[in-house]
N, C-alpha and C positions, 0 to 999 in steps of 0.2 A: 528563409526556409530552414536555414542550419539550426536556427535558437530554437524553430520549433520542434524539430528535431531531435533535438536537445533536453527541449521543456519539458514535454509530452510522454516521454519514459520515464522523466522523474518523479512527475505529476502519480502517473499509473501505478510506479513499482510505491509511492506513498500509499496510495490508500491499500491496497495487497498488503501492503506493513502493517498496515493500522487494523484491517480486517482481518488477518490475521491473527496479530495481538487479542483483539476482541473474542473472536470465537476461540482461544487457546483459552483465555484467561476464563468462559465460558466451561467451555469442557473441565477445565480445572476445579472450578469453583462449586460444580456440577460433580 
């Protein structure tokens, strides 16, 4: 239960990172 715990916010706050990046580099490019 702790690793998922664990995994699972990391997993989340990645793709937020990456979706992010994307629609910044987005709006920039734009």
């Amino acid at each position: 239960r702790d690793v998922l715990a664990r995994e699972i916010p990391m997993i989340l706050r990645t793709e937020i990172y990456a979706t992010a990046c994307i629609i910044g580099g987005i709006v920039h490019a734009a």
